[in-house]
N, C-alpha and C positions, 0 to 999 in steps of 0.2 A: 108687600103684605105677606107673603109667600116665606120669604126670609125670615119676616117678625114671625110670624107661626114656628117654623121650624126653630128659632134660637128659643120659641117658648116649651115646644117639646123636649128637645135638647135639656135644657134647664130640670125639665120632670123627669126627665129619664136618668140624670145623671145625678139629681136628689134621691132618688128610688127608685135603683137599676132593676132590683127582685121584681121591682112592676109593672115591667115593661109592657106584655102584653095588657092587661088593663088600663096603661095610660094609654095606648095606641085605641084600645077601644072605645075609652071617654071622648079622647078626644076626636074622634070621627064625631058621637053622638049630644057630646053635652057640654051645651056651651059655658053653664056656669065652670063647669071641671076649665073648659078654655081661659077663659074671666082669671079663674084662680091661679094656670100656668103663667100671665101674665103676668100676675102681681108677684109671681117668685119671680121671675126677671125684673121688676123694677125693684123689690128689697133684694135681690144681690149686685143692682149695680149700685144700689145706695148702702151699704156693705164697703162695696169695693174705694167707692168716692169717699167713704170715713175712711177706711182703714183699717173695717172692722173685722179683717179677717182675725187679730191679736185679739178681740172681746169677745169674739163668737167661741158659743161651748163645741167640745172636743167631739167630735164625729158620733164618736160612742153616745154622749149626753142627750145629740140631736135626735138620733134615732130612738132611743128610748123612748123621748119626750113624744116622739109619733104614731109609738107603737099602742 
């Protein structure tokens, strides 16, 4: 369990390094924010299982798209 948590923060941290201190905060206190780091780890291993690093937009496009 311990490992799954950490590969889910891992995952937010390194989607949205500028927000580190905030996601360290969420994720002590709220579990949806948790909920939500998990479902980035399962669309980037189903990412990974397509292939879809070649159809994913370009770093710049994704952050936009966040901001």
């Amino acid at each position: 369990m311990h490992d799954r948590r950490s590969r889910e923060i891992a995952a937010a941290l390194d989607r949205f390094p500028n927000q580190a201190e905030k996601i360290n905060r969420l994720v002590e206190r709220d579990e949806d924010f948790r909920d939500m780091c998990e479902e980035l780890v399962a669309a980037q291993d189903a990412l990974a299982r397509l292939g879809g690093a070649e159809t994913m937009m370009d770093e710049t496009a994704r952050r936009a798209e966040c901001e």
